[in-house]
C-alpha positions as CSV (number, residue, x, y, z in Angstrom):
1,X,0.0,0.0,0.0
2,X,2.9,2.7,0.9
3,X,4.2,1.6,-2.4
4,X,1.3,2.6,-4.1
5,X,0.3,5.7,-2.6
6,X,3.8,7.1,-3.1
7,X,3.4,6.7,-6.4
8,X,0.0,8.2,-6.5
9,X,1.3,11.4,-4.2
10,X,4.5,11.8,-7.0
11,X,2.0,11.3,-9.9
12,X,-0.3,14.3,-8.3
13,X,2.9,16.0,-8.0
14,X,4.4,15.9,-11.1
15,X,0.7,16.9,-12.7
16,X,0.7,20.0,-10.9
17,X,4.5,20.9,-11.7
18,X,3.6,19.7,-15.8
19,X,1.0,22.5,-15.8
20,X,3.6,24.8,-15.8
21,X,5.9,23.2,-18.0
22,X,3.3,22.7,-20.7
23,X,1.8,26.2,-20.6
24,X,5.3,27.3,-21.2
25,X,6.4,24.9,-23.8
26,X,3.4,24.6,-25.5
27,X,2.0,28.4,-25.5
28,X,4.4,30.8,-24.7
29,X,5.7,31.0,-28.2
30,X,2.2,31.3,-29.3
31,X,1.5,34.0,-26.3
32,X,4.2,36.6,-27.1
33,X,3.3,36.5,-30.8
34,X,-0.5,37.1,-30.0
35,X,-0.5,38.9,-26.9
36,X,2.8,40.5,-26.4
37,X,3.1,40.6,-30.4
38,X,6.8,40.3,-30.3
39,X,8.3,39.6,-33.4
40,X,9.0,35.8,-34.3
41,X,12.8,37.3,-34.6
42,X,12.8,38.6,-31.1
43,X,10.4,35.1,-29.9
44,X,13.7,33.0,-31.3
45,X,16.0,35.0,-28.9
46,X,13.7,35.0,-26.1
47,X,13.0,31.3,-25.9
48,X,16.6,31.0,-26.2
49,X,17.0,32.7,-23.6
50,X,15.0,31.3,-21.0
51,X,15.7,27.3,-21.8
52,X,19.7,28.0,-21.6
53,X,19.2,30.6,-18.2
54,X,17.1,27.3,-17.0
55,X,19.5,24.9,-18.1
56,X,22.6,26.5,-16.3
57,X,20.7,26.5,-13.2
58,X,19.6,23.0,-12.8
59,X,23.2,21.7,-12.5
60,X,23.8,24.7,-10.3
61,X,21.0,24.0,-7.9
62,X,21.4,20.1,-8.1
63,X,25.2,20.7,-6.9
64,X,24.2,23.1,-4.8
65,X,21.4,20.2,-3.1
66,X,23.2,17.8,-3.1
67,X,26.0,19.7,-1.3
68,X,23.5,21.2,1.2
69,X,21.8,17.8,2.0
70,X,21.2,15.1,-0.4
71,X,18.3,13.8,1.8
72,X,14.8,12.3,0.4
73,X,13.1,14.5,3.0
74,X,15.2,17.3,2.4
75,X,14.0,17.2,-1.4
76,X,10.7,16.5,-0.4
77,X,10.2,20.0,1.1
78,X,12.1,21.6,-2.0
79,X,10.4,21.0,-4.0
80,X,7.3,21.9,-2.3
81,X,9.4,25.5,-1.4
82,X,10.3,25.4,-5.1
83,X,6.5,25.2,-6.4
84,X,5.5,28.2,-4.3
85,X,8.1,30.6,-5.5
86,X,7.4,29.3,-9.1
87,X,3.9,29.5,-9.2
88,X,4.0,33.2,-8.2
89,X,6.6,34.1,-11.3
90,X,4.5,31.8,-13.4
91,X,1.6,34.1,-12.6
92,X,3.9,37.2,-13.4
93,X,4.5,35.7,-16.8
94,X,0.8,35.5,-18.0
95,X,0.1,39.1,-17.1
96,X,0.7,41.6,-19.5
97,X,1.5,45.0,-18.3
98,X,-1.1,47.7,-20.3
99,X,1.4,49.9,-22.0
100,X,3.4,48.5,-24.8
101,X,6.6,50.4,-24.1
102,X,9.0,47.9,-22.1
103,X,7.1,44.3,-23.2
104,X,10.0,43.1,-24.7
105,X,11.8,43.4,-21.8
106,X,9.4,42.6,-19.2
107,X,8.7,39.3,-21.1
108,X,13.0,39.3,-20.5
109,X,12.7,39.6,-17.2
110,X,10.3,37.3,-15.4
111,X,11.2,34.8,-17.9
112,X,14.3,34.6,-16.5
113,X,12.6,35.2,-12.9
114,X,10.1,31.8,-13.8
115,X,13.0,29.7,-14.9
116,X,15.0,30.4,-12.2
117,X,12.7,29.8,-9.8
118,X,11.7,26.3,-11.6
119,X,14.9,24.7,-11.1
120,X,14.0,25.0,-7.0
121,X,10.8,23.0,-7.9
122,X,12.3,20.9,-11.0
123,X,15.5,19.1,-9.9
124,X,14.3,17.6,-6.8
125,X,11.6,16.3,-8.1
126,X,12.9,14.7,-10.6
127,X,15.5,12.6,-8.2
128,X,12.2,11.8,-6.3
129,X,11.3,9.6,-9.4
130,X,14.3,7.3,-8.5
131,X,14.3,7.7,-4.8
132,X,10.8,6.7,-4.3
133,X,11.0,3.8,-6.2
134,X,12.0,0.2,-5.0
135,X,13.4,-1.3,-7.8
136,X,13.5,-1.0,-11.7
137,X,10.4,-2.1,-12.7
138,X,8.6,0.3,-10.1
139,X,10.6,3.0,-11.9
140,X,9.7,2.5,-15.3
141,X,5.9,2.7,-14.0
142,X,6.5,5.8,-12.2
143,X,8.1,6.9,-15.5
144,X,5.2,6.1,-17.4
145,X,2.7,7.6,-14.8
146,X,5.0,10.5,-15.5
147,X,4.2,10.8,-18.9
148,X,0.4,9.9,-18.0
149,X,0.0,12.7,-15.9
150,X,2.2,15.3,-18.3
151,X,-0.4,14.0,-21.2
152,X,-3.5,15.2,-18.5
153,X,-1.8,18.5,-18.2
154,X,-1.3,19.1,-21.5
155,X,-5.3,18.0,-21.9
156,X,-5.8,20.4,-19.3
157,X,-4.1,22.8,-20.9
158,X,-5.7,22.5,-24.1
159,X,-9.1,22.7,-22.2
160,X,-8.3,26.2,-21.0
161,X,-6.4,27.3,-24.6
162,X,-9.9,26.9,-25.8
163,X,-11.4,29.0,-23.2
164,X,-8.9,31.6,-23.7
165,X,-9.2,32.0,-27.1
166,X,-13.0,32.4,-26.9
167,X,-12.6,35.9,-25.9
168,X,-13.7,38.6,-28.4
169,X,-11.4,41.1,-27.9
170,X,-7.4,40.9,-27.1
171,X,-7.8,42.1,-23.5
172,X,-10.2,39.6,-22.8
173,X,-7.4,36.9,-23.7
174,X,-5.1,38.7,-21.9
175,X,-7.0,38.6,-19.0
176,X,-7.8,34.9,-19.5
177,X,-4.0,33.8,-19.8
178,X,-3.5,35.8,-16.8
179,X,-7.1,33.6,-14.9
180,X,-5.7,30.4,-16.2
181,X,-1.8,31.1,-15.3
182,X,-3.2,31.5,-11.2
183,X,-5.8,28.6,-11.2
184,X,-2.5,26.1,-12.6
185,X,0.0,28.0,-10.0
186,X,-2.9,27.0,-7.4
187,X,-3.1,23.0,-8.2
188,X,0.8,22.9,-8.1
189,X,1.5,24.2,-5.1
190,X,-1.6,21.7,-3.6
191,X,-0.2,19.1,-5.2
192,X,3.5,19.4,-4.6
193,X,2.7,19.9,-0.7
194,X,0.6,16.9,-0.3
195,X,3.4,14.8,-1.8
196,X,5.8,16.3,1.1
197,X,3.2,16.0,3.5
198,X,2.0,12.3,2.7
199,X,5.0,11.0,2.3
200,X,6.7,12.5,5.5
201,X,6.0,9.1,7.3
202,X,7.2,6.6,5.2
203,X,10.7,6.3,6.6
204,X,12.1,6.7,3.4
205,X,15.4,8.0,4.8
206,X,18.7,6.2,3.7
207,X,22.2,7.3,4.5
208,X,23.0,10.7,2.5
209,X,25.3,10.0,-0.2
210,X,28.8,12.0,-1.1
211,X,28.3,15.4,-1.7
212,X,29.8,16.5,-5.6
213,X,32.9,17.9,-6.1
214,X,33.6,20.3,-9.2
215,X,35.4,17.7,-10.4
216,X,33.2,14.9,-10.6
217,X,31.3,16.9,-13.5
218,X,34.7,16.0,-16.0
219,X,34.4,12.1,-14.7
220,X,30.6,12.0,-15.2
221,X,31.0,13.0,-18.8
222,X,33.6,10.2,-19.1
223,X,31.1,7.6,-18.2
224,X,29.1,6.3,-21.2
225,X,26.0,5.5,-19.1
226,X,25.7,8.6,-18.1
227,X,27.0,10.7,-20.8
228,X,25.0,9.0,-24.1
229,X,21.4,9.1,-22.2
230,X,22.3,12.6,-21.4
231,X,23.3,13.6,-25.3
232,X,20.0,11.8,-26.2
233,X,17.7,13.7,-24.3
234,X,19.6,16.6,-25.8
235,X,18.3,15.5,-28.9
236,X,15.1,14.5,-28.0
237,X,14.1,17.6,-26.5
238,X,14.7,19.3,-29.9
239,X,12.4,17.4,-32.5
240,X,9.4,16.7,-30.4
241,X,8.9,20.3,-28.4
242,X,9.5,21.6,-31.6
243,X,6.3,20.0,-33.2
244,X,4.4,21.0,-30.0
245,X,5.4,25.1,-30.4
246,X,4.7,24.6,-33.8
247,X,1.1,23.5,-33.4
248,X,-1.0,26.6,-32.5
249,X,0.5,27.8,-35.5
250,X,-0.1,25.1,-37.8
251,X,-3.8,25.1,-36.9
252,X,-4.0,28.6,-36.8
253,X,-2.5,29.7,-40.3
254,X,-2.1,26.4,-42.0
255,X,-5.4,24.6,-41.1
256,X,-7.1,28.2,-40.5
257,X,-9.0,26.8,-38.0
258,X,-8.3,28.3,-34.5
259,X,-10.6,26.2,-32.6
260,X,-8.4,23.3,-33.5
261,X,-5.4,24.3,-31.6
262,X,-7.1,23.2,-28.3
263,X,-8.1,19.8,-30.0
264,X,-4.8,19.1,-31.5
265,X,-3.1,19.4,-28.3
266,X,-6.2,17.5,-26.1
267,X,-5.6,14.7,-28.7
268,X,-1.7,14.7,-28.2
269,X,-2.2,14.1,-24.4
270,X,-4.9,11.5,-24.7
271,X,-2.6,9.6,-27.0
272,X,0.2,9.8,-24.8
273,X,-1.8,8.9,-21.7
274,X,-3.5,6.2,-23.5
275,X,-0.6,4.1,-24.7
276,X,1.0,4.2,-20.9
277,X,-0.5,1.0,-20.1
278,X,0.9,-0.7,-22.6
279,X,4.0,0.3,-22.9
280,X,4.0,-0.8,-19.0
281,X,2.7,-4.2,-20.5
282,X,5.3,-4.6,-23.1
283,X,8.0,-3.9,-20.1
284,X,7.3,-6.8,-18.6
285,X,9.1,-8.4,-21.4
286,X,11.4,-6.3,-23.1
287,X,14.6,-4.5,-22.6
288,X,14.5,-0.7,-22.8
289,X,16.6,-0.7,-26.0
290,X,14.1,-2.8,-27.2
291,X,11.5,-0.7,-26.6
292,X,13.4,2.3,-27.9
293,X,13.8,0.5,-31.3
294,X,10.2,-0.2,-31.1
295,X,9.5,3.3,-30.6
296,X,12.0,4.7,-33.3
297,X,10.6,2.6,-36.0
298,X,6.7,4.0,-34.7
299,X,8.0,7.5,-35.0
300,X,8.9,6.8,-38.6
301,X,5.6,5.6,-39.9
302,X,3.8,8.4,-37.9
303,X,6.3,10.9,-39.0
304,X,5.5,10.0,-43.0
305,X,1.9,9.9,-42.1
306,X,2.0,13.4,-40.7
307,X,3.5,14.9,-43.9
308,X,1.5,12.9,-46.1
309,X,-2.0,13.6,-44.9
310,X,-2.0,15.7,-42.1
311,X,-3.5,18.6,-44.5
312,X,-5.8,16.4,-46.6
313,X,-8.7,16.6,-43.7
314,X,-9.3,17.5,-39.4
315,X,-9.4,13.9,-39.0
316,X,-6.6,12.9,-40.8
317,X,-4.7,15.7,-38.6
318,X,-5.8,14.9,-35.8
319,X,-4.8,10.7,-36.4
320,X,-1.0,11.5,-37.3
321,X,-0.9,14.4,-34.5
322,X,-2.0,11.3,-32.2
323,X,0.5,8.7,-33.6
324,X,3.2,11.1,-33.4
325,X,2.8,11.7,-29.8
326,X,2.2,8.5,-29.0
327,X,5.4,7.4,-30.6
328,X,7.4,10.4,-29.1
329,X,6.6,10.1,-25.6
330,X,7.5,6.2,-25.5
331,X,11.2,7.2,-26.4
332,X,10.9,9.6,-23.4
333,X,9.6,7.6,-21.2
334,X,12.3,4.7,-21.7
335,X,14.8,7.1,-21.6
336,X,14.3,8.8,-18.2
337,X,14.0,5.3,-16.5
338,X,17.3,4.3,-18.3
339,X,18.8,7.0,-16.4
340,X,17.6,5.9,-13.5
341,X,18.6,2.7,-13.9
342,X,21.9,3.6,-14.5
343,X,22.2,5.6,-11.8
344,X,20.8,2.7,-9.3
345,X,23.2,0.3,-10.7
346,X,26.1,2.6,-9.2
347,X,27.5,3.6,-12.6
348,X,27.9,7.6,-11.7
349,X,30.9,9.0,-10.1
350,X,28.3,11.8,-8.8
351,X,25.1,11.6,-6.8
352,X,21.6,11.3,-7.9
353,X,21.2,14.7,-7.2
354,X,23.5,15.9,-9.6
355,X,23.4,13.6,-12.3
356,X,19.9,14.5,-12.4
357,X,20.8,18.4,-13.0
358,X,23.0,17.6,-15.4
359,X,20.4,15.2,-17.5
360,X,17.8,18.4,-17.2
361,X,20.2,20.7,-18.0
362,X,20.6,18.9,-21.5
363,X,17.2,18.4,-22.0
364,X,16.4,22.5,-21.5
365,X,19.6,23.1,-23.3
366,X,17.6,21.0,-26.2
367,X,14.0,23.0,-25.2
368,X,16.3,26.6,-26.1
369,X,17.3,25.2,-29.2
370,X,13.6,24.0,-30.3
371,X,12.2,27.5,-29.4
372,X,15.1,29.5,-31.3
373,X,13.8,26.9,-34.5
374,X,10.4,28.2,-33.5
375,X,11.0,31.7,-34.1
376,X,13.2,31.1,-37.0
377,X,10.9,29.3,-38.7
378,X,8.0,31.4,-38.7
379,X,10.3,33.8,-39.6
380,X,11.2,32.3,-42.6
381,X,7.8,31.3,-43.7
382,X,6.5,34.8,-43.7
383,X,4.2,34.7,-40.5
384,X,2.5,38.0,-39.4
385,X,0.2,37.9,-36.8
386,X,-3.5,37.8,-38.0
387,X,-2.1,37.4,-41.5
388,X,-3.1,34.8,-43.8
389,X,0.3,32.7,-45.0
390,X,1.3,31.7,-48.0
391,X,1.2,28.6,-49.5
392,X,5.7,28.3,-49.3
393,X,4.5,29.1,-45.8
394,X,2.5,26.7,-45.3
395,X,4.4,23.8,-46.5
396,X,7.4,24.9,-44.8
397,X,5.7,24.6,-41.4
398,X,4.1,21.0,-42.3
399,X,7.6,19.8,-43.4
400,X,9.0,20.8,-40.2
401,X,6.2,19.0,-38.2
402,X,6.8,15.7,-39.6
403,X,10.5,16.0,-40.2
404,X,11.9,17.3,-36.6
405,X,10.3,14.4,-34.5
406,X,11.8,12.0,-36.5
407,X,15.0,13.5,-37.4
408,X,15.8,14.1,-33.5
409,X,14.3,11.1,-32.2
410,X,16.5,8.9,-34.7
411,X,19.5,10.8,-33.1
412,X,18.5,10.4,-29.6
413,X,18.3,6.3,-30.1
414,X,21.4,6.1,-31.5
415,X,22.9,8.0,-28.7
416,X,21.5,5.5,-26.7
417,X,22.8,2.6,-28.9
418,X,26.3,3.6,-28.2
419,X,25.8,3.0,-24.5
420,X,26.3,-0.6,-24.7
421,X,29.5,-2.2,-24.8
422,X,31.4,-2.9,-27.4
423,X,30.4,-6.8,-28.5
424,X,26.7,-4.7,-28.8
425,X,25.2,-6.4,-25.7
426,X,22.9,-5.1,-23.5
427,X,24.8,-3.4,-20.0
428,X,24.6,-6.3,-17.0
429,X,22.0,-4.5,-15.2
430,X,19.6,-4.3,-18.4
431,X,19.8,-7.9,-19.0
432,X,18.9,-8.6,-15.2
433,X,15.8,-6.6,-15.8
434,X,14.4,-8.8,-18.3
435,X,14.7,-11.3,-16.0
436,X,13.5,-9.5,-12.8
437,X,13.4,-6.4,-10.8
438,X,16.6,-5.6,-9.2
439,X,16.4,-4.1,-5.3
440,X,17.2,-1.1,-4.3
């Protein structure tokens, strides 16, 4: 019973902290064009901006944990302390002050301010994923109830995209991004405290491991287990988010359907939240490379089904926007409980703490680079806001949704390949999982 209700507690958790995440990844690119109406030139820099300023800091404030006190309970109450001071930035970021002198760089500022304050809330609850675990099936679960819960926030998300753009005028959607952005802060903080509160009892305190040295980053990066899965989630955090930014825009000016942006992305999150049980089913049987080929080749036929009829009709859209994410968010589910496996098996010359920074930092480094393609692209395809684009435009933007997925995603498995040893075979601690969980 503890078992499972600490994995219910860091799925509510993780929901609430998502809500953020996917308001930002999925509609902030979207936001400052419409709202702020910041050209797609300065959107580029601006995204930029914010993923590598978030990036620098997760290795910074996992060192700086870990250094501090490496503790479960410690991170427990961080990341509930991290959720408050996020959700009040967050809140800061959805407002829009009245006059338009200064946007630009009030958009600058508590940009920086949200992303700064999200590595507090971030980093220790990602370790959480391996240290409430008991073993390495349990963490592939609470990896996939990860990606469950991240597809329900991105359906909530999409619920309330269609609310806000049912406004008449542009101060009503103002105002609505700024309704939404509080009621989200709300559910994270709840949800982040209950899982310090709840889980408070469970004696789930272990000797605290070895503080980092400086050092230890150079070693780390010399040590193929954890090096390669970091590399691919560089990757993978290029192609897929970039599809995801692109959407709003896609329906919007390619489609010309606004009221499909909501859809698009409810339809992403119930295919992703859908395909979580069997993905846990297939686990049972099959290695994570194995599952990472299966995923790869799924990417692929989704990928060429996007480009081929993903204009031809809304249902046709729809079916290849929900392959595609389907696809996508097995490879990242497989890869964050690879991590975590290979951290368990005692294969990092750092901490959990910090090898977890590092991984996020190279996935946000990855999320910069997606929303600098973002701006660029629109850029080049001629988008105005409330313009009609042309048909170059168009194409341009449908080529890059099918392509990018499966471009990056074919990168990020191979990273992965080139973890194993050299005779190709799976590491020792892979092969045991086939067989059986390992403990703890």
């Amino acid at each position: 019973m503890g078992n499972v209700f600490r994995m219910a507690t860091y799925a509510a958790a993780h929901y609430g902290k998502s809500l953020f995440w996917y308001m930002s990844e999925l509609l902030l690119g979207f936001y400052l064009a419409e709202v702020f109406q910041i050209p797609p030139s300065a959107i580029a820099s601006l995204l930029l901006v914010f993923l590598v300023w978030d990036a620098l800091t997760d290795p910074l404030i996992g060192f700086w944990l870990a250094r501090l006190s490496a503790r479960t309970n410690s991170l427990l109450r961080m990341q509930a302390i991290g959720s408050i001071v996020s959700a009040t930035v967050f809140t800061m970021v959805y407002w829009r002050p009245a006059a338009d002198e200064g946007a630009f760089v009030y958009a600058l500022i508590v940009g920086l301010l949200f992303r700064s304050a999200y590595s507090i809330y971030d980093v220790p609850q990602n370790v959480l994923m391996r240290r409430l675990a008991v073993d390495s099936r349990n963490r592939f679960i609470m990896s996939s109830l990860r990606a469950a819960f991240s597809a329900i926030a991105t359906l909530s998300v999409s619920l309330a995209i269609a609310w806000i753009l049912s406004g008449s005028t542009h101060e009503e959607t103002s105002r609505a991004y700024t309704i939404v952005a509080a009621v989200f802060a709300t559910v994270a903080i709840g949800t982040a405290t209950l899982l310090w509160r709840a889980t408070r009892g469970l004696h789930l305190e272990g000797p605290a491991e070895k503080p980092p040295a400086a050092k230890d980053l150079a070693r780390a990066l010399n040590t193929p287990t954890i090096r390669n899965p970091c590399i691919a989630v560089f990757l993978m955090s290029i192609g897929w988010p970039l599809f995801g930014k692109l959407l709003p825009f896609f329906a919007t000016y390619v489609l010309e359907r606004e009221g499909m942006v909501g859809l698009l992305f409810g339809i992403m999150a119930i295919a992703t939240a859908a395909t979580q049980p069997i993905w846990v089913a297939v686990n049972r049987f099959a290695d994570k490379t194995s599952m990472m080929a299966l995923s790869l080749l799924a990417v692929w036929l989704s990928g060429a089904a996007f480009l081929a009829f993903a204009t031809a009709s809304t249902y046709s859209a729809m079916l290849s926007t929900a392959a595609l994410a389907a696809a996508s968010g097995l490879v990242s589910v497989v890869l964050w409980a690879y991590f975590a496996d290979n951290l368990d098996r005692g294969e990092s010359p750092v901490n959990d703490v910090f090898a977890f920074g590092l991984f996020t930092f190279c996935a946000k480094i990855g999320l910069g680079l997606s929303g600098f393609a973002l701006g660029w692209t629109l850029e080049f395809s001629g988008y105005s806001p409330g313009m009609a684009l042309a048909e170059p435009g168009k194409r341009q933007i449908v080529y890059t949704l099918g392509l990018a997925p499966v471009v990056f995603a074919s990168l990020a498995v191979i990273a992965v390949h080139y973890g194993r040893d050299r005779r190709g075979r799976m590491p020792p601690g892979e092969r045991r999982s086939r067989i059986g969980p390992t403990s703890v």
